[in-house]
Phi, psi and omega in degrees: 000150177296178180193126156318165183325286205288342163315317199268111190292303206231153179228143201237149185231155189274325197053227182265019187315333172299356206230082188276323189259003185239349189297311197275348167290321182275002182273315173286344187284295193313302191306329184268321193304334184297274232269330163289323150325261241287315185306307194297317193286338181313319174316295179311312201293315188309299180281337165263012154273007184235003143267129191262013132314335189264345178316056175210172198332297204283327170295303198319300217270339195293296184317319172308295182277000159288264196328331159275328170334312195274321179288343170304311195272354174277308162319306178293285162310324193296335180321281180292341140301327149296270211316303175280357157259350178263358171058040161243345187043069189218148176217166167296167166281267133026296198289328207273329176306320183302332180266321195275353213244286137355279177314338205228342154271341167281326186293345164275311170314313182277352171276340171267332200287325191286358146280333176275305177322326179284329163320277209311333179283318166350308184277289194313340167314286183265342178247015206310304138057229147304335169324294176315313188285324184282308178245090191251182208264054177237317170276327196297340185274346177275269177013291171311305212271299196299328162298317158325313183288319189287291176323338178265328179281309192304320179301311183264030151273324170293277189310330169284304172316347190260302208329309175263055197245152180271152170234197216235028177073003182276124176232027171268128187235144189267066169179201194259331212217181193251084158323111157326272179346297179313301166303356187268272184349358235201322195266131151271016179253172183299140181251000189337281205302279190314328164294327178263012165300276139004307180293291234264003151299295212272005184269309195280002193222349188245296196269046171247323213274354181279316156306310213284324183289309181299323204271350187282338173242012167295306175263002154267343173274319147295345161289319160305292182319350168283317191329117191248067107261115188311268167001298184288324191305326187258336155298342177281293172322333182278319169285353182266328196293313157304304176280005187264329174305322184293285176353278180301287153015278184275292203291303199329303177295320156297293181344301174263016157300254199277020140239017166316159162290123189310309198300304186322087167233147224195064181289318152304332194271330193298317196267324149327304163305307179289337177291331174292286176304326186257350184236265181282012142276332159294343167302309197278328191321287204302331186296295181298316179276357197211272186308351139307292185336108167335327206268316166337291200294332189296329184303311182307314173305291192338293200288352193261317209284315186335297199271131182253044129306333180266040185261358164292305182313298194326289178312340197260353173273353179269000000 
């Protein structure tokens, strides 16, 4: 029978259960993608508060998104892993608002923080200069907060349109985590209004901020190219080619998510899809945006050598 958000005590998510002979690999998968998150951003988090060499723009904005990272991949995954190891697949009513709600503000923060990153590398790049001054540290914490703030408002605009819609007595949700989309799929009433909520979020949070990133590395790449050593030219090149990966990756898979076609449904691919965006791209961030980095390993050396237990670790950053 229908019923509003709070009829409902428990919510049962299907996850892979459709995948019997594959559960226990994504389970594993999931698990190291979980536990390689939280090391690599703690890591990342650690060293640029205690090397005052890492104080600057591009760390400031790094630490942020390490830190929704570790709350991306902790709202989605840790969920579903605790669930499959205790066999209940269950959530709260409270709980799944809190996860879905988690989920949809970190992945909007981070779709405005990671256009401001690409900015912020554009002006060093191309502006060098002028770099201190443009990005001095008064604008760069409003950029971080204002990313913040734009993820967290857009989610709980999202997350209030679906809470009061009625459902339709299904409290099975076809998926691991509690996916809007997915939970939409559970209301029997007109959904108009909340897809165009929705359309018209994900238009301002996916393809804007994904043009504002290809043209910010459209002229940083025209910058390399001036670049007359062959050498510094395929290191540039190698590093922008990493983060562009990271890019496509993360907006690509939202993309064809929440801007997909209504008729279109594609609920298996979906839950796939989430695994890429909420699981293996906060894996690749610290890897890709940092722990490559020269300035990164000497801070990470600094701090190894401080424990002289860790002098084994010392060689393998070298």
């Amino acid at each position: 029978f229908p019923g509003n958000w709070t009829s409902v005590k428990v919510f049962f998510f299907l996850g892979f259960s459709q995948y019997p002979k594959v559960q226990v690999i994504i389970f594993v998968v999931c698990l190291l993608m979980c536990l390689i998150t939280l090391l690599g951003n703690v890591i990342l988090i650690s060293i640029t508060i205690l090397d005052s060499h890492l104080h600057t723009p591009m760390y400031l904005f790094l630490s942020n998104l390490s830190f929704l990272d570790i709350w991306y991949t902790s709202s989605a995954l840790t969920p579903m892993l605790a669930n499959f190891v205790s066999g209940r697949n269950t959530i709260s009513f409270s709980g799944c608002a809190a996860q879905m709600y988690l989920s949809l503000a970190m992945g909007s923060t981070e779709c405005v923080l990671l256009s401001m990153m690409a900015y912020d590398r554009y002006v060093a790049i191309c502006n060098p200069l002028r770099y201190p001054v443009i990005m001095n540290r008064r604008t760069c914490v409003q950029i971080a907060a204002g990313s913040w703030m734009t993820g967290c408002l857009t989610a709980l605009v999202e997350t209030m349109s679906v809470l009061p819609l009625s459902l339709c007595g299904n409290s099975i949700i076809n998926h691991f985590t509690c996916e809007i989309l997915a939970v939409l799929k559970l209301v029997c009433v007109d959904t108009s209004l909340v897809q165009l909520i929705m359309l018209v979020i994900s238009v301002l949070l996916l393809p804007m901020p994904m043009l504002l990133i290809c043209i910010s590395y459209a002229f940083i790449l025209t910058s390399i190219l001036r670049i007359s050593s062959v050498e510094g030219r395929s290191k540039a090149f190698s590093t922008c080619t990493a983060h562009l990966m990271v890019v496509v990756l993360f907006y690509g898979t939202a993309l064809s998510m929440y801007l997909k076609p209504s008729a279109v449904d594609s609920q298996e691919i979906d839950k796939f899809m989430a695994l890429v965006y909420a699981g293996l791209t906060p894996m690749l961030n610290p890897i890709i945006y940092s722990l490559r980095n020269k300035e990164v390993k000497v801070a990470l050396k600094k701090l190894l050598i401080r424990n002289p237990f860790n002098t084994a670790c010392i060689s393998i950053l070298k």
